[in-house]
C-alpha positions in Angstrom: 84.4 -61.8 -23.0 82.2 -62.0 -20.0 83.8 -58.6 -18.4 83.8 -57.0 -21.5 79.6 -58.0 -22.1 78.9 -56.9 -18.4 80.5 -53.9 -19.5 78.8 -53.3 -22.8 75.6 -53.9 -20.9 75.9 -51.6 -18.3 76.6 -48.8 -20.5 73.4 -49.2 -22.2 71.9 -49.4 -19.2 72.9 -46.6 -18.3 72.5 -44.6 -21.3 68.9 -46.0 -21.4 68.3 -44.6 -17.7 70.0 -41.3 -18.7 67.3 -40.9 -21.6 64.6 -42.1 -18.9 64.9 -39.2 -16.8 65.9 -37.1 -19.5 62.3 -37.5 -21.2 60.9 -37.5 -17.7 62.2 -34.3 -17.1 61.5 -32.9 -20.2 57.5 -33.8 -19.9 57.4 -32.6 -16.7 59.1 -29.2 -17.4 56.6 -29.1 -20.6 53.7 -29.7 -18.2 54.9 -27.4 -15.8 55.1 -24.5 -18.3 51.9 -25.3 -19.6 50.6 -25.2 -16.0 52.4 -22.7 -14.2 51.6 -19.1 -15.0 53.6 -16.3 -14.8 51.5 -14.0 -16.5 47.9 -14.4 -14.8 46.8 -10.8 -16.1 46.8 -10.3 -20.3 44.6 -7.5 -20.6 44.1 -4.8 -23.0 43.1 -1.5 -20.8 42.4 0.4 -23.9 39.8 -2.4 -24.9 38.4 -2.6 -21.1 34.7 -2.1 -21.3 33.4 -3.2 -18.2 34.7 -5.0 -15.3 32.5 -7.0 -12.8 33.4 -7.1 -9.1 31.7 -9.7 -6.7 33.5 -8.2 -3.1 33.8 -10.4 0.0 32.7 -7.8 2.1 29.2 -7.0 0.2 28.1 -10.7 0.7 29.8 -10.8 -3.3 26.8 -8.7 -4.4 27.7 -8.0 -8.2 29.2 -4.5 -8.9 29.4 -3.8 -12.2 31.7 -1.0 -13.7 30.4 0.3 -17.1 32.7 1.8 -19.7 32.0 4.5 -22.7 33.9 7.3 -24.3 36.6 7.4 -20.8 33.2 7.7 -18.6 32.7 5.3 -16.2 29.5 4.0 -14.3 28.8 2.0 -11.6 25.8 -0.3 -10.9 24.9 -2.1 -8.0 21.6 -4.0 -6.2 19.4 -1.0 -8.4 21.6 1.8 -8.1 23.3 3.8 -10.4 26.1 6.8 -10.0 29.1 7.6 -12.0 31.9 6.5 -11.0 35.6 8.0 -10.8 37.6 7.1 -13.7 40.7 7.8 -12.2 40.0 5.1 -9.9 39.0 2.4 -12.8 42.8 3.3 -14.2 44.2 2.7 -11.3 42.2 -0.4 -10.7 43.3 -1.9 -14.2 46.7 -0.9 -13.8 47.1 -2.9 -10.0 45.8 -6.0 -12.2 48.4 -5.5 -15.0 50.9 -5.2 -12.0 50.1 -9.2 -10.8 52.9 -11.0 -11.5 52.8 -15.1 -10.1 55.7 -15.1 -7.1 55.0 -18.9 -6.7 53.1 -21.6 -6.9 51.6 -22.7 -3.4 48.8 -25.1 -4.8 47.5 -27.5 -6.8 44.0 -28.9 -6.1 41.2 -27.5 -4.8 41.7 -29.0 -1.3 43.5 -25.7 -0.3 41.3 -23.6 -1.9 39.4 -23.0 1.7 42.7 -22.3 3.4 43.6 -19.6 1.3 39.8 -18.1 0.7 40.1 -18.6 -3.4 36.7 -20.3 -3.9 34.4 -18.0 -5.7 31.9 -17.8 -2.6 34.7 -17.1 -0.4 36.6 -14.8 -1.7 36.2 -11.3 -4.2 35.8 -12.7 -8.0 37.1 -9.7 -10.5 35.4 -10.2 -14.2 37.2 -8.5 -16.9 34.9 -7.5 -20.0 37.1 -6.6 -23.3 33.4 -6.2 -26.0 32.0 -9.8 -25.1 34.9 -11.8 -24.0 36.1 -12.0 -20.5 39.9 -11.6 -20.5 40.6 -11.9 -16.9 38.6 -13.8 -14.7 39.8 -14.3 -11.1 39.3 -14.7 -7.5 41.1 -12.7 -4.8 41.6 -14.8 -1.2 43.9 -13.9 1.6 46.8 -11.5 2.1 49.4 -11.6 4.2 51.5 -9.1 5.4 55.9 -9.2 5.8 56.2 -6.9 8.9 60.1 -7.4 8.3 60.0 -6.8 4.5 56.8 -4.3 4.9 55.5 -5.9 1.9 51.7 -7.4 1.3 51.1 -10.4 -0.8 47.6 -11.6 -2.0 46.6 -15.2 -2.9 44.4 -14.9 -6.1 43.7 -18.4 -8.5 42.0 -17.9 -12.1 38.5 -19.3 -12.1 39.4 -21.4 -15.0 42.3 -23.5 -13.0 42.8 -25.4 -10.2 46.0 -23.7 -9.3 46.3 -20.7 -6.2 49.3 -18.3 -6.9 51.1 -16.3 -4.6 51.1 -12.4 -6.2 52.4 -8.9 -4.5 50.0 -6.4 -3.3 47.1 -6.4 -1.1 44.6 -6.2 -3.8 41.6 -7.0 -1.3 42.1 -3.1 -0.6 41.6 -2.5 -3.9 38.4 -4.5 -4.9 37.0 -5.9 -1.8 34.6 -2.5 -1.3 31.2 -1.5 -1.1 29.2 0.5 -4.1 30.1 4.2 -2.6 34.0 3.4 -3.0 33.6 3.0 -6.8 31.7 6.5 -7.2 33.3 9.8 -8.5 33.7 11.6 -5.2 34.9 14.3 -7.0 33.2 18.0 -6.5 35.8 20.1 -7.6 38.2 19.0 -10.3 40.0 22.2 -12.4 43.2 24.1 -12.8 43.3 27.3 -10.2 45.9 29.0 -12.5 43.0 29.4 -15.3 40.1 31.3 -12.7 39.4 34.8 -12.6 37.6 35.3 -10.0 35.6 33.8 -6.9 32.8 35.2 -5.7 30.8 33.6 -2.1 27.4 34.1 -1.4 26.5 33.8 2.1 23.0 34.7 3.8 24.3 37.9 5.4 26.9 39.2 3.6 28.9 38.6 0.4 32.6 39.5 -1.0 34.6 38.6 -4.3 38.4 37.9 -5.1 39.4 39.0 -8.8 42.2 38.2 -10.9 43.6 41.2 -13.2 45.1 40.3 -16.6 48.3 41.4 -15.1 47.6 38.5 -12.6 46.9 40.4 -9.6 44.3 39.0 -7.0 42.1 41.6 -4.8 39.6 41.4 -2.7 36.6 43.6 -2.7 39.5 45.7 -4.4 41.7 45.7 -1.9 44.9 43.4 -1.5 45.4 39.6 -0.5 47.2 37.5 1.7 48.5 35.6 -1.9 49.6 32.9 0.3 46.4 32.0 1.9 44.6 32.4 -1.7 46.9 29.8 -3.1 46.8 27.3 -0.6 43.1 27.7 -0.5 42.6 27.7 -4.5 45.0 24.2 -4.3 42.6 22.8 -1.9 39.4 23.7 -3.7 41.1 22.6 -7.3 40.7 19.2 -6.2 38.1 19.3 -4.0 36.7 16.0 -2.8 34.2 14.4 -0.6 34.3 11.6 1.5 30.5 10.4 2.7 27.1 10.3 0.1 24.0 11.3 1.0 21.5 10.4 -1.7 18.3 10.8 0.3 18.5 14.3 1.0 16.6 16.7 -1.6 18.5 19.7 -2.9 15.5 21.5 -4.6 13.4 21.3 -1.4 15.1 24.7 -0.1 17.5 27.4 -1.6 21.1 26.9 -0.5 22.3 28.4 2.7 25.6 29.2 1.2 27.0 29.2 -2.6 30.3 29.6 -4.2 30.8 30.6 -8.0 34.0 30.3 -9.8 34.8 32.4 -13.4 37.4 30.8 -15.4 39.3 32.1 -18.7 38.1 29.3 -20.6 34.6 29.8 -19.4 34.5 26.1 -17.7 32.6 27.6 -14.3 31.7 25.9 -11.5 29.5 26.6 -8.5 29.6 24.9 -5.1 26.3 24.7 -3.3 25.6 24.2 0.2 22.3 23.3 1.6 21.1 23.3 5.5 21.2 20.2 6.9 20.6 18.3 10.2 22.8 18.2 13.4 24.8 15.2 12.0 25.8 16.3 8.6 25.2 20.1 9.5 25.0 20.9 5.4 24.7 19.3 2.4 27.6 20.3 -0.5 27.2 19.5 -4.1 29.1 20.9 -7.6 27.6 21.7 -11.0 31.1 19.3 -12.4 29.3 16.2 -10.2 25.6 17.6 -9.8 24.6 13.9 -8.6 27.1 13.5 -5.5 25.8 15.1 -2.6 28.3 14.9 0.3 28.1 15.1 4.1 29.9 19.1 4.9 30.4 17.6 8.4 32.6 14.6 7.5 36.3 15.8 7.4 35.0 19.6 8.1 34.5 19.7 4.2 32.0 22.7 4.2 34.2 24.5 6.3 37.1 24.4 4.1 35.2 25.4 1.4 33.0 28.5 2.8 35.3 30.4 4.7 35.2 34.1 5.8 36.8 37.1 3.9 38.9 37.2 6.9 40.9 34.0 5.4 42.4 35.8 2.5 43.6 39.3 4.1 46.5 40.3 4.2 48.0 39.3 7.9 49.3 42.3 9.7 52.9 42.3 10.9 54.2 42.0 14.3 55.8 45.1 15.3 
């Protein structure tokens, strides 16, 4: 009777510690799903109008990307520009990208240690109308030499909790005002011009396109290979440093380009005499606000080029 009590008894105890950890378990897997995020980023890019960017590097001086009708703005410390959309696209779709790899942790003691507190690291501010959908700081990356992969360690300014994502998204975000502005000059499809015609302060020439397709130059042929490398290059024409201070209308421009186009969306590139550092000064009636430096990345001098450029090469005998 005794044995077959102690036996009776231990089975229940047993059964009663089996349920134990079972419901111990199950509340901790319950808190752990309600804690744990896999999915830090539940945004709607179609509904994205504005984000606001505090970067690291700018002493988190607010940036503030405005959107309307697919144009974007950026404002900063009393500036204004407009800024590239592709770049806003590309911005929203890296965020979509952030997926949680793990959990590394859970109070705000190692928030220092991995540069998540909102004065330490860059705080991103997703607007959808009035709500902010996404609200997060970006802290330190680190870098698999072996794996040659980056991971970024970001927490939601709403939770305690510091994640462990891919991507170095400080590249991304952590940049100054000028990084966020349409550096575009040139943006169009070279198939679609008819002609290009440069103005320069001792001579002049013109390339045409023929219905038939045919470039010339001043009538004569073309070296079509040069024309199309050079017409690829000035489709998507770009610069690289801004130089707001400088006046356009306080002298003609030294040099000017003007491009015809079959659907009559012309363009002209300016340039304007400059000082010894920037040499000239390059603007585009599709981006009349940026005014770019021609002597960073020799960006006047892939533009205005010589007549020379485009004739025909002669052979070697």
């Amino acid at each position: 009777m005794f044995r077959k009590f102690n036996t009776k008894t231990l089975i229940i105890v047993l059964v009663i510690l089996a349920a134990g950890v079972f419901i111990l378990n199950y509340f901790e897997g319950k808190q752990g799903n309600r804690t744990f995020k896999k999915e830090l980023v539940t945004i709607d890019t179609a509904k994205v109008s504005a984000i606001y960017i505090y970067p690291k590097g700018q002493g988190h001086t607010e940036i503030k990307l405005t959107g309307s009708d697919g144009k974007w703005t950026v404002e900063s410390d009393g500036k204004k520009a407009g800024a590239s959309s592709a770049n806003v696209k590309n911005m929203l779709a890296e965020l979509l990208r952030v997926k949680s790899k793990r959990l590394v942790a859970k109070d705000e003691e190692k928030w220092e240690e991995y540069e998540v507190k909102e004065d330490v690291g860059t705080r991103v501010k997703v607007m959808e109308g009035g709500e902010a959908t996404l609200d997060m700081v970006i802290g330190k990356f680190s870098f698999n030499q072996q794996a040659r992969s980056a991971s970024s360690y970001v927490r939601l300014t709403d939770d305690k909790f510091v994640y462990v994502v891919e991507g170095f998204l400080d590249m991304t975000f952590n940049r100054d005002f000028d990084a966020f502005r349409d550096k575009k000059l040139v943006t169009s499809n070279f198939n679609g011009w008819t002609s290009l015609t440069f103005n320069y302060p001792d001579s002049a020439f013109s390339l045409q396109k023929s219905s038939q397709g045919q470039w010339t130059l001043n009538g004569g042929p073309v070296d079509s290979t040069e024309l199309e490398s050079y017409c690829k290059t000035l489709a998507n024409l770009s610069g690289s440093e801004f130089v707001d201070d400088f006046d356009v209308n306080a002298a003609p421009p030294a040099f000017s380009l003007d491009v015809k186009t079959f659907d009559n969306k012309d363009f002209t590139l300016h340039a304007y005499a400059a000082d010894s550092v920037h040499q000239y000064i390059l603007s585009s009636t599709q981006n009349p606000e940026g005014k770019f430096s021609g002597a960073k990345g020799n960006l006047y001098k892939r533009v205005f080029v010589g007549a020379s450029e485009f004739m025909p090469k002669a052979e070697n005998p």
